[in-house]
N, CA, C and O atoms as CSV, one atom per row, in Angstrom:
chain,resi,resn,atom,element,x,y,z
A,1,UNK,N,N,5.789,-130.476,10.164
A,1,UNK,CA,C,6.483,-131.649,9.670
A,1,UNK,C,C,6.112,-131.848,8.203
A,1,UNK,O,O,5.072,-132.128,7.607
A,2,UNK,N,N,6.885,-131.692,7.991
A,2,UNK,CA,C,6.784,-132.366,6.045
A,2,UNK,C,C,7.096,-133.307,5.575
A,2,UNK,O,O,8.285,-133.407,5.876
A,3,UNK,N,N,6.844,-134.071,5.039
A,3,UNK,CA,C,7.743,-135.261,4.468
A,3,UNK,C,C,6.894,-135.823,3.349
A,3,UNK,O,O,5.721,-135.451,3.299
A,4,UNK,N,N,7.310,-136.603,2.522
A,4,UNK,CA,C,7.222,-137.002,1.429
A,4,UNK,C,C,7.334,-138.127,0.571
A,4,UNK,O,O,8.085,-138.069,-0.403
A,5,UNK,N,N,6.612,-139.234,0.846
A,5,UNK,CA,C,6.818,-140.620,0.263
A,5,UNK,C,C,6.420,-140.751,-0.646
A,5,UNK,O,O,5.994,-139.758,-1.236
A,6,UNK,N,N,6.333,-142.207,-1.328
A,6,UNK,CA,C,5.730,-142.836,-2.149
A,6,UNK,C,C,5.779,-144.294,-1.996
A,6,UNK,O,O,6.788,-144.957,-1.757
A,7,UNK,N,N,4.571,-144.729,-2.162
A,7,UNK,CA,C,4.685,-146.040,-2.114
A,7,UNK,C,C,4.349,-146.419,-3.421
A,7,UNK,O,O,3.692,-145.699,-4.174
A,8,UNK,N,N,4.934,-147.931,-3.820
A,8,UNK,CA,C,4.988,-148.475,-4.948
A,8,UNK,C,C,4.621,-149.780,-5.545
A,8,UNK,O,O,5.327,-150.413,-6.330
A,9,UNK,N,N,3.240,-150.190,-5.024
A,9,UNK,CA,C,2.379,-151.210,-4.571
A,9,UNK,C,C,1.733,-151.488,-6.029
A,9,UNK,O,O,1.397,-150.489,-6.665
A,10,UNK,N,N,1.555,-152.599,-6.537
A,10,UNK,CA,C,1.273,-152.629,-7.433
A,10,UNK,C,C,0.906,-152.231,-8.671
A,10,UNK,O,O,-0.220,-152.154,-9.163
A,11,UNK,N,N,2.483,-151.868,-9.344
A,11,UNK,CA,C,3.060,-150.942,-9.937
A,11,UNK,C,C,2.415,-149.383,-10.003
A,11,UNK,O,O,2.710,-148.702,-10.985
A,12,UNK,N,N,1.608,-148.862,-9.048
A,12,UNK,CA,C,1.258,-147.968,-8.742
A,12,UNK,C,C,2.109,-146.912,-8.251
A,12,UNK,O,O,2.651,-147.263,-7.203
A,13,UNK,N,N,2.459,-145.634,-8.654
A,13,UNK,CA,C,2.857,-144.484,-7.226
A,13,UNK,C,C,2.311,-144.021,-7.059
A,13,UNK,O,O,2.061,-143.132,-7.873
A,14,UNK,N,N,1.524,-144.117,-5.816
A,14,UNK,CA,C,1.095,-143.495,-4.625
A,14,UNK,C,C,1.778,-142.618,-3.651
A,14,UNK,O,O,2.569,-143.182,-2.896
A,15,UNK,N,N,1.572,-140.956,-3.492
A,15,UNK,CA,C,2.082,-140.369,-2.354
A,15,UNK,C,C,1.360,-140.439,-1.034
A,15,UNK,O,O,0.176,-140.161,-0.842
A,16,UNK,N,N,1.737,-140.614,-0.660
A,16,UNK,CA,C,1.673,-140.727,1.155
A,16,UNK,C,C,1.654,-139.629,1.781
A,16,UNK,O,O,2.334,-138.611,1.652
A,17,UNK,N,N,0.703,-139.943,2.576
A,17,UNK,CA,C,0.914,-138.580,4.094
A,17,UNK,C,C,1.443,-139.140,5.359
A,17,UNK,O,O,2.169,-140.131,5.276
A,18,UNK,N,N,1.211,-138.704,6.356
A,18,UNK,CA,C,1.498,-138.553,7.618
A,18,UNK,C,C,0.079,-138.169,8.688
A,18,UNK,O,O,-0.154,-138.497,9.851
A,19,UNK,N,N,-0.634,-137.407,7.780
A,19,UNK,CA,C,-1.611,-137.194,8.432
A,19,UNK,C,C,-3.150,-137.370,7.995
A,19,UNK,O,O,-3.296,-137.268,6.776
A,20,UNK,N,N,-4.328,-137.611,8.721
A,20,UNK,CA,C,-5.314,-137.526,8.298
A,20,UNK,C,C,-6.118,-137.121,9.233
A,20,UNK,O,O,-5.770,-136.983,10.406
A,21,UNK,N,N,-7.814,-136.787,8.577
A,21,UNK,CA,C,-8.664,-136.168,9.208
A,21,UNK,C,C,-9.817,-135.829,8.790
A,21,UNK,O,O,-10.365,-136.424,7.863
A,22,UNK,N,N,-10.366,-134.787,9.438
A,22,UNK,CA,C,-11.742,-134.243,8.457
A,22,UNK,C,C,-12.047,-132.974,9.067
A,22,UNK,O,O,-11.831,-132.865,10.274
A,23,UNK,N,N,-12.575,-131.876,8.344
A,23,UNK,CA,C,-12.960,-130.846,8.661
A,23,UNK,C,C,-14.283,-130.467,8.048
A,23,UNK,O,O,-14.488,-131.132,7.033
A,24,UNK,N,N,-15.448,-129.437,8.390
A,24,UNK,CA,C,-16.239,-129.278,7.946
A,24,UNK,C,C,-16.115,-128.284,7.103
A,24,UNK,O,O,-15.214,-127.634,7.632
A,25,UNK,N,N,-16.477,-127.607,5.943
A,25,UNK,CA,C,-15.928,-126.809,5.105
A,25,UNK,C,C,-17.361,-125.428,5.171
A,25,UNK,O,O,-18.412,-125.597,5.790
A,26,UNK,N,N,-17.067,-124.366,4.507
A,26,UNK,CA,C,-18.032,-123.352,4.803
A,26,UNK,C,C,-19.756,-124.385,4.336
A,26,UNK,O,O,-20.787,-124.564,4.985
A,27,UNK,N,N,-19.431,-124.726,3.291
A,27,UNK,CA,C,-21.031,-125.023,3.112
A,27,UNK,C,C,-21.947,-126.295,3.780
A,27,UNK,O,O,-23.071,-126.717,3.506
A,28,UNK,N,N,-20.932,-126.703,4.785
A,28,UNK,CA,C,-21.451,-127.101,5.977
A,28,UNK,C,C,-21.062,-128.820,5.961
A,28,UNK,O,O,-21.169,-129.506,6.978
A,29,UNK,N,N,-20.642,-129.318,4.758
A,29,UNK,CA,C,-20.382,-130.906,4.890
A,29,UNK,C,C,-18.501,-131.112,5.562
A,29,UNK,O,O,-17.415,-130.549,5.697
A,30,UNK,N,N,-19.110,-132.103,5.737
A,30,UNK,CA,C,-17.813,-132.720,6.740
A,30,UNK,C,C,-16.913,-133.555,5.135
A,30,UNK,O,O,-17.489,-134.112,4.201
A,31,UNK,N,N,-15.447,-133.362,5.311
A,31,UNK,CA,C,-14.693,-133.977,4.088
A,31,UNK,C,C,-13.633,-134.634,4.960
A,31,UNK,O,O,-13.094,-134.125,5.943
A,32,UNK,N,N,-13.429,-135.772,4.479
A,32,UNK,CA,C,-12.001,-135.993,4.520
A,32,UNK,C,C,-10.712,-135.255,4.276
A,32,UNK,O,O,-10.998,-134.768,3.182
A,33,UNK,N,N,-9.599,-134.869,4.509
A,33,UNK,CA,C,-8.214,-134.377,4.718
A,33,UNK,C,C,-7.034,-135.442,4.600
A,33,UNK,O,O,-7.148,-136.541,5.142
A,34,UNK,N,N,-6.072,-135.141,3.988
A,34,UNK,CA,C,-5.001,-135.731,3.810
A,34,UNK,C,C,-3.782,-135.013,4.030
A,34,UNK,O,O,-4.022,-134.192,3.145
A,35,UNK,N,N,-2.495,-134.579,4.546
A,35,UNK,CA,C,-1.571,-133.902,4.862
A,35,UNK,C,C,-0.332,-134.391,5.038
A,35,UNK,O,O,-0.418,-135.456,5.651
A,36,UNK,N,N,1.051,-134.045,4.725
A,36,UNK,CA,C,1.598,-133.810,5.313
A,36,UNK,C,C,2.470,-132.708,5.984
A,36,UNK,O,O,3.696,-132.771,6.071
A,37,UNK,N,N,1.735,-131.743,6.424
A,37,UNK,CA,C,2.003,-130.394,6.614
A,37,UNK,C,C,0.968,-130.079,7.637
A,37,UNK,O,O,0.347,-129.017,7.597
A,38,UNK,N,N,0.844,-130.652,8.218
A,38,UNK,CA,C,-0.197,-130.170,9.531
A,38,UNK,C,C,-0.408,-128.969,9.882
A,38,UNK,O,O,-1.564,-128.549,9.921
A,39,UNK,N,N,0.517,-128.280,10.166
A,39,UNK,CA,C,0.135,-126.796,11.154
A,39,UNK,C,C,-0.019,-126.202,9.365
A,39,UNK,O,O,-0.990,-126.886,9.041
A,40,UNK,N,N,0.215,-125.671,8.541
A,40,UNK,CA,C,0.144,-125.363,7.356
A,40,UNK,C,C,-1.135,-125.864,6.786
A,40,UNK,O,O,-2.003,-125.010,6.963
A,41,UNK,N,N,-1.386,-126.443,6.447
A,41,UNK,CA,C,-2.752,-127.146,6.382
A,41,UNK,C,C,-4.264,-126.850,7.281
A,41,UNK,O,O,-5.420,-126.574,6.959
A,42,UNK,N,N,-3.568,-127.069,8.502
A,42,UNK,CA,C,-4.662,-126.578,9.417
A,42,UNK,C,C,-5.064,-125.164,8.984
A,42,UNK,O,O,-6.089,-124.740,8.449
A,43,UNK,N,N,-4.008,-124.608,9.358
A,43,UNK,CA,C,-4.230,-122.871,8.733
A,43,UNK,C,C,-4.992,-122.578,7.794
A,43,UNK,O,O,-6.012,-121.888,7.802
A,44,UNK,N,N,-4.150,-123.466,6.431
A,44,UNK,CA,C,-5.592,-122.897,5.453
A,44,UNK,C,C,-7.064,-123.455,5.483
A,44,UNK,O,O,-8.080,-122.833,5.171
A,45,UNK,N,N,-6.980,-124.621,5.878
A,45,UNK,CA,C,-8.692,-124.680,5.918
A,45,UNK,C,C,-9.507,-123.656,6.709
A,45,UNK,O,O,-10.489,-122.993,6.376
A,46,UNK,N,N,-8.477,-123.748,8.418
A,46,UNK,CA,C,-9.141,-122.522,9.113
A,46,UNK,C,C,-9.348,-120.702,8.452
A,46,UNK,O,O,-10.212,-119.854,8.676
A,47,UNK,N,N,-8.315,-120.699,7.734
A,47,UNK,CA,C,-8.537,-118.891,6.667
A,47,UNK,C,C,-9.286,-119.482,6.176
A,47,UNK,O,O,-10.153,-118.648,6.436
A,48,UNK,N,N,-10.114,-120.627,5.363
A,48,UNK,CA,C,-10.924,-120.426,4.504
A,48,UNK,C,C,-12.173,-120.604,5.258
A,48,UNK,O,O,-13.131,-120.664,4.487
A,49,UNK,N,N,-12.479,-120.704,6.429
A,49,UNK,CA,C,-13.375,-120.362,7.221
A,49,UNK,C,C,-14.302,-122.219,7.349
A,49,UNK,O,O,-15.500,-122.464,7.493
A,50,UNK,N,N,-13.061,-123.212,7.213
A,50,UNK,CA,C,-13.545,-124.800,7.790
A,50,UNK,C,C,-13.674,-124.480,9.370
A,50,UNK,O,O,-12.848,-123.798,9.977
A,51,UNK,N,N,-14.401,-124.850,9.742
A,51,UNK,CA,C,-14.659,-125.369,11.582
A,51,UNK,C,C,-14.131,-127.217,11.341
A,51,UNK,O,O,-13.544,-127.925,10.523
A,52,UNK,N,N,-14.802,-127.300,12.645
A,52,UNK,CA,C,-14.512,-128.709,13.379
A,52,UNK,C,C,-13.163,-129.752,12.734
A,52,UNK,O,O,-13.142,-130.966,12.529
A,53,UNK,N,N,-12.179,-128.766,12.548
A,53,UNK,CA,C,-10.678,-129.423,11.785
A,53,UNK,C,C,-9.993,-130.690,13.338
A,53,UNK,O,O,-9.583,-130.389,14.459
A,54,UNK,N,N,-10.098,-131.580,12.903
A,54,UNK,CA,C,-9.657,-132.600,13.409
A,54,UNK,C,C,-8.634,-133.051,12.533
A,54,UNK,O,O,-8.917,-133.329,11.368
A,55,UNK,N,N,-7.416,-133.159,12.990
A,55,UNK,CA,C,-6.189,-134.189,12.084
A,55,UNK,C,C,-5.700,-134.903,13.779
A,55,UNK,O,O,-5.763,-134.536,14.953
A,56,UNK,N,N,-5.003,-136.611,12.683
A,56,UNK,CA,C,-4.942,-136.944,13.516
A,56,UNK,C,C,-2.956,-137.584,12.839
A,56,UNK,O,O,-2.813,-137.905,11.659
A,57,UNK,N,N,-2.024,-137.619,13.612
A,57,UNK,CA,C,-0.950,-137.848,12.972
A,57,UNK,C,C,-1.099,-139.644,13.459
A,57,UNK,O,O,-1.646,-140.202,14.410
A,58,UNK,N,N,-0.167,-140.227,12.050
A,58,UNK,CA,C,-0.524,-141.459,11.714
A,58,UNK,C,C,0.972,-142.366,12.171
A,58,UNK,O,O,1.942,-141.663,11.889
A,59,UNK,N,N,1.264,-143.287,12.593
A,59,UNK,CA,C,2.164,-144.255,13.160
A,59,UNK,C,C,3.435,-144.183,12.092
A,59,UNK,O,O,4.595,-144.072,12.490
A,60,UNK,N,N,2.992,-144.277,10.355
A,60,UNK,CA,C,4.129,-144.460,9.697
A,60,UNK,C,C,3.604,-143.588,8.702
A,60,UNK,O,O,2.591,-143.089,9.191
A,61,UNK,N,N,3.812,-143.098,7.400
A,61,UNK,CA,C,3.333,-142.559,6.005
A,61,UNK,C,C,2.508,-143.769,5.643
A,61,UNK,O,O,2.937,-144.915,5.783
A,62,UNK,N,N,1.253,-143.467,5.152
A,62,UNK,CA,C,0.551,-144.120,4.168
A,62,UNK,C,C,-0.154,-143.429,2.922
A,62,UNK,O,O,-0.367,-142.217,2.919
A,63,UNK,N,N,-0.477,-144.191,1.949
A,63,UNK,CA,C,-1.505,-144.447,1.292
A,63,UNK,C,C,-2.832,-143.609,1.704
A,63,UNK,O,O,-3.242,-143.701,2.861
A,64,UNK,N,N,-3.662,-142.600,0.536
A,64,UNK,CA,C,-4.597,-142.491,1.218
A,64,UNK,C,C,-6.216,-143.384,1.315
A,64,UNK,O,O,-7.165,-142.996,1.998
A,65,UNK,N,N,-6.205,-144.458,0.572
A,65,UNK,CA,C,-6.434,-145.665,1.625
A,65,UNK,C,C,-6.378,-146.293,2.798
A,65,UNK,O,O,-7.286,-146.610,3.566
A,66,UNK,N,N,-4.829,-146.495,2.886
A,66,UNK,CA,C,-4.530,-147.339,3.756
A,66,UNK,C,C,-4.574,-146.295,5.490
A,66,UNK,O,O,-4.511,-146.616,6.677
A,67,UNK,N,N,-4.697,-145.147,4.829
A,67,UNK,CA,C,-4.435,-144.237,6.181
A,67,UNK,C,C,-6.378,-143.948,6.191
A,67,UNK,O,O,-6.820,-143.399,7.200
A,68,UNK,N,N,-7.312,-144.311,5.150
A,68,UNK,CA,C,-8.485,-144.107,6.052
A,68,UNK,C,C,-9.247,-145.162,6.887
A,68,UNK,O,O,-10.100,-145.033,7.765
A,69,UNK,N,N,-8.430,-146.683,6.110
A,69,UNK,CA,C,-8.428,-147.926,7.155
A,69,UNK,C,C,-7.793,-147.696,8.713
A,69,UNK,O,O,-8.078,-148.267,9.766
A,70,UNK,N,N,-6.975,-146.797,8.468
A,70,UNK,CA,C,-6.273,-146.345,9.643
A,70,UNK,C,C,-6.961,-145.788,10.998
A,70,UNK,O,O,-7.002,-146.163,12.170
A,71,UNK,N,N,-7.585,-144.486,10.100
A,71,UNK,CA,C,-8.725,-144.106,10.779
A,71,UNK,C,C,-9.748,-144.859,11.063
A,71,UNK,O,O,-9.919,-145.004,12.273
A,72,UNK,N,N,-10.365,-145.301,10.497
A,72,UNK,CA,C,-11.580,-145.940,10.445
A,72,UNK,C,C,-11.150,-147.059,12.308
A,72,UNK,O,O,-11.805,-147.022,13.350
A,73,UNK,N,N,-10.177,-147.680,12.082
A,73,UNK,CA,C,-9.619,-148.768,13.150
A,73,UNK,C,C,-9.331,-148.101,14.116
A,73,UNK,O,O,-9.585,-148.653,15.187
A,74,UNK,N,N,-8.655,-146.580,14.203
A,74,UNK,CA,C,-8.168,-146.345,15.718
A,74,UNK,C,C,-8.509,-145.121,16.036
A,74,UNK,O,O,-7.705,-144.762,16.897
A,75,UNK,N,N,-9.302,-144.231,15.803
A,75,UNK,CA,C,-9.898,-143.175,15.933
A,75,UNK,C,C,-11.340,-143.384,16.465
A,75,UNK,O,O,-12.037,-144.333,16.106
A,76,UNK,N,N,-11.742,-142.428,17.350
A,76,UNK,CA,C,-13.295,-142.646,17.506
A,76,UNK,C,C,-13.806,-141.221,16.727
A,76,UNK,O,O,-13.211,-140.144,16.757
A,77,UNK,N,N,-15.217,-141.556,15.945
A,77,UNK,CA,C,-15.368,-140.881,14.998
A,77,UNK,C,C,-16.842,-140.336,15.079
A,77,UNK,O,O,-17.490,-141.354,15.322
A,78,UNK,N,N,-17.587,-139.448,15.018
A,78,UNK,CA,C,-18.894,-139.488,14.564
A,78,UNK,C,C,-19.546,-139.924,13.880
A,78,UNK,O,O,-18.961,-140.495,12.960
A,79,UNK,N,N,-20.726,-139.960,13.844
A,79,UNK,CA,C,-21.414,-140.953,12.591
A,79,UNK,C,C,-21.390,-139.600,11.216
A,79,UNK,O,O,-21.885,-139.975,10.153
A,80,UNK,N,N,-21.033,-138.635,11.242
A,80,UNK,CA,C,-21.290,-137.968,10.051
A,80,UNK,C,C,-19.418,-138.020,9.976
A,80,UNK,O,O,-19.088,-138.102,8.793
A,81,UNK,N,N,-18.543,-137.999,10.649
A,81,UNK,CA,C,-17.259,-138.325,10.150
A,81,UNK,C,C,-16.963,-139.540,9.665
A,81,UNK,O,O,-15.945,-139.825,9.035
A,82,UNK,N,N,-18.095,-140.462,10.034
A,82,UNK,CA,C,-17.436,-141.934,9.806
A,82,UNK,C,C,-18.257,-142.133,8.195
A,82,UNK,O,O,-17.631,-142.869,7.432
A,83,UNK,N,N,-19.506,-141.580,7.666
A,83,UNK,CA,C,-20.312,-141.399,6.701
A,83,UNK,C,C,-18.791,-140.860,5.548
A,83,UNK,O,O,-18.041,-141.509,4.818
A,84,UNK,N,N,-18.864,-139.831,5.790
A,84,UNK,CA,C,-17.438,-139.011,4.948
A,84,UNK,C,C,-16.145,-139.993,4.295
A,84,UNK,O,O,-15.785,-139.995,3.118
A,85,UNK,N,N,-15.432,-141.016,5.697
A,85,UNK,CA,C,-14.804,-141.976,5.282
A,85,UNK,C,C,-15.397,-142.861,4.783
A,85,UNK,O,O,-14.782,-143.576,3.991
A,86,UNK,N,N,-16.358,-143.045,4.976
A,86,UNK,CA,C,-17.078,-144.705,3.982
A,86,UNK,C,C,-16.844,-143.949,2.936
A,86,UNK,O,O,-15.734,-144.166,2.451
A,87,UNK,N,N,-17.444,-143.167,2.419
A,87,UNK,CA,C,-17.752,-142.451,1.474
A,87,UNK,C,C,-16.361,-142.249,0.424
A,87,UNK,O,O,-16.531,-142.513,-0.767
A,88,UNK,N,N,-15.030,-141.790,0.877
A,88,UNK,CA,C,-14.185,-141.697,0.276
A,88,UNK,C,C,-13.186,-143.024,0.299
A,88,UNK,O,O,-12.475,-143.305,-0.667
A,89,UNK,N,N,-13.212,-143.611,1.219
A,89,UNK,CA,C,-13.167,-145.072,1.363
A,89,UNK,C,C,-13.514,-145.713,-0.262
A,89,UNK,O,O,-12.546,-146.000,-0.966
A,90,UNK,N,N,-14.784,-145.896,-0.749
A,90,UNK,CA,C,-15.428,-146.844,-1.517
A,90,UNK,C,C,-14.972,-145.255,-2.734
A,90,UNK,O,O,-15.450,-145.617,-3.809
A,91,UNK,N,N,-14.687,-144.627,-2.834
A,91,UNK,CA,C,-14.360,-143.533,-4.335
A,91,UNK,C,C,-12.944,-144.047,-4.373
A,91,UNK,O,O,-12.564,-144.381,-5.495
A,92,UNK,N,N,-11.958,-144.201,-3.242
A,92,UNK,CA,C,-10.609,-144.898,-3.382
A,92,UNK,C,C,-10.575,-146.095,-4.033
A,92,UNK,O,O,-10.048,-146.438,-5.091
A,93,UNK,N,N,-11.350,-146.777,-3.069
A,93,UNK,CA,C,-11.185,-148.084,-3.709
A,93,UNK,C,C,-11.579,-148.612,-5.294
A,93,UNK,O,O,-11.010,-149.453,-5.989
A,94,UNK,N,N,-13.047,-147.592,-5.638
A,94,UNK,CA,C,-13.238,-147.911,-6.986
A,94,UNK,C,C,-11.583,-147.342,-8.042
A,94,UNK,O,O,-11.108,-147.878,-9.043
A,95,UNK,N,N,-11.261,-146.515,-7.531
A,95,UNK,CA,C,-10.234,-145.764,-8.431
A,95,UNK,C,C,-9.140,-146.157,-8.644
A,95,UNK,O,O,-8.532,-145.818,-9.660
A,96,UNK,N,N,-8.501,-147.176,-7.497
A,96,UNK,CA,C,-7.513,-147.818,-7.810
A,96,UNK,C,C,-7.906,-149.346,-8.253
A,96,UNK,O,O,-6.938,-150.033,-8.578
A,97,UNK,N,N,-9.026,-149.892,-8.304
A,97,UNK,CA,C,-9.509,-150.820,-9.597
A,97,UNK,C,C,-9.605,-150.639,-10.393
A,97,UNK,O,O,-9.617,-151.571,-11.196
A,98,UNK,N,N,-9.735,-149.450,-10.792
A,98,UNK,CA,C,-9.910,-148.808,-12.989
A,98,UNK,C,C,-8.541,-148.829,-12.964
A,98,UNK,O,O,-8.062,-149.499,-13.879
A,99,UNK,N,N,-7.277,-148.017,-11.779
A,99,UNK,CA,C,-6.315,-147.940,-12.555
A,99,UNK,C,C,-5.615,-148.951,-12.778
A,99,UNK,O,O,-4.720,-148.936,-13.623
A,100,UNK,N,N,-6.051,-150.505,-11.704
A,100,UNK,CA,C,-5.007,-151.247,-11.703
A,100,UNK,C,C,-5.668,-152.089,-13.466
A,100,UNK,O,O,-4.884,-152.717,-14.177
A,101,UNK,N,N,-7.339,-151.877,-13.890
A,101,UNK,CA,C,-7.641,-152.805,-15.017
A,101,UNK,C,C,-6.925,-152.236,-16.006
A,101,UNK,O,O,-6.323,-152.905,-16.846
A,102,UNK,N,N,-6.943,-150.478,-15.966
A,102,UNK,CA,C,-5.803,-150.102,-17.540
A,102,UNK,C,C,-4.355,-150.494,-17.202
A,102,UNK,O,O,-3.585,-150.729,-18.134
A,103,UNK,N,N,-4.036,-150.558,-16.236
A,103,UNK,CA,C,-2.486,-151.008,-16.428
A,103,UNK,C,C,-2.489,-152.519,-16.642
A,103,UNK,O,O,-1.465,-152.971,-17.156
A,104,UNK,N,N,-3.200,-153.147,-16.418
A,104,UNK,CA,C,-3.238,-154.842,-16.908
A,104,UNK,C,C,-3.673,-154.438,-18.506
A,104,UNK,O,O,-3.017,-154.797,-19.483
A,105,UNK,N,N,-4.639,-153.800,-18.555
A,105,UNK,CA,C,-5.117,-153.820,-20.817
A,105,UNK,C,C,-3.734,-153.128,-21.465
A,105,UNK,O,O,-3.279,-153.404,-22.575
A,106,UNK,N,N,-3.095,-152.034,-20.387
A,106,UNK,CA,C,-1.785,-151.544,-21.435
A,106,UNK,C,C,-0.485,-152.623,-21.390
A,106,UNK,O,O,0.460,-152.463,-22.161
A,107,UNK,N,N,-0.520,-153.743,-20.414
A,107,UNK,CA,C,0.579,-154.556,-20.207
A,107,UNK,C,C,0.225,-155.691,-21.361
A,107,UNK,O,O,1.112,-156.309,-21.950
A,108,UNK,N,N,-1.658,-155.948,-21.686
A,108,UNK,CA,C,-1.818,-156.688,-22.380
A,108,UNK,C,C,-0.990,-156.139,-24.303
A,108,UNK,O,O,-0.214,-156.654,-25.108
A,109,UNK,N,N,-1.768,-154.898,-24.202
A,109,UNK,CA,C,-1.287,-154.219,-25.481
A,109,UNK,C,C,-0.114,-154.236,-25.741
A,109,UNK,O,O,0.123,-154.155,-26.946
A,110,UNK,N,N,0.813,-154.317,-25.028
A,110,UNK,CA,C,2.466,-154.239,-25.363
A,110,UNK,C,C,3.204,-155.800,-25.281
A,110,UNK,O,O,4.321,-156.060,-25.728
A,111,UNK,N,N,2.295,-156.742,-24.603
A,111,UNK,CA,C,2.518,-158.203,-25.104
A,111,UNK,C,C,2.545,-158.715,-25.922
A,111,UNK,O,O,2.767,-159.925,-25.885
């Protein structure tokens, strides 16, 4: 399945998936995953020699925020999968606060 959104949330574009997850990668840490290409996706992490690939398909397209709130709420998770989402959780969230303060200083600059 492929597909392809964007959401447009405070004057932000954001692409969207369909899917999320986590896999462990060769050098042994567990990461978060974002997709919308599941069986394609799966594949390459598995050629690149990831284990424990878990995706989980999501109710509507989100945000990859809003899809690790997703997870976080309806998935049961390990404590080293749930470590991974905090983790990229709080790198999201700082990142779309820098971008939303330069787009308020460039809205100021052109006032």
């Amino acid at each position: 399945m492929t597909q392809v959104a964007y959401s447009t949330e405070n004057d932000l574009t954001e692409k969207t998936f369909v899917c999320i997850g986590t896999a462990r990668g060769t050098n042994g840490v567990v990461k978060v995953r974002w997709t919308n290409d599941l069986y394609g996706h799966y594949k390459r992490i598995l050629h690149a020699g990831g284990t424990e690939i878990e995706f989980h398909e999501m109710p509507e397209p989100m945000t990859k925020l809003d899809a690790l709130n997703w997870l976080l709420k309806n998935k049961e998770l390990t404590e080293e999968q749930q470590e991974a989402v905090f983790i990229k959780k709080l790198e999201k969230t700082r990142q779309d606060r820098l971008a939303q303060k330069k787009i308020e200083k460039l809205k100021q600059q052109i006032a």
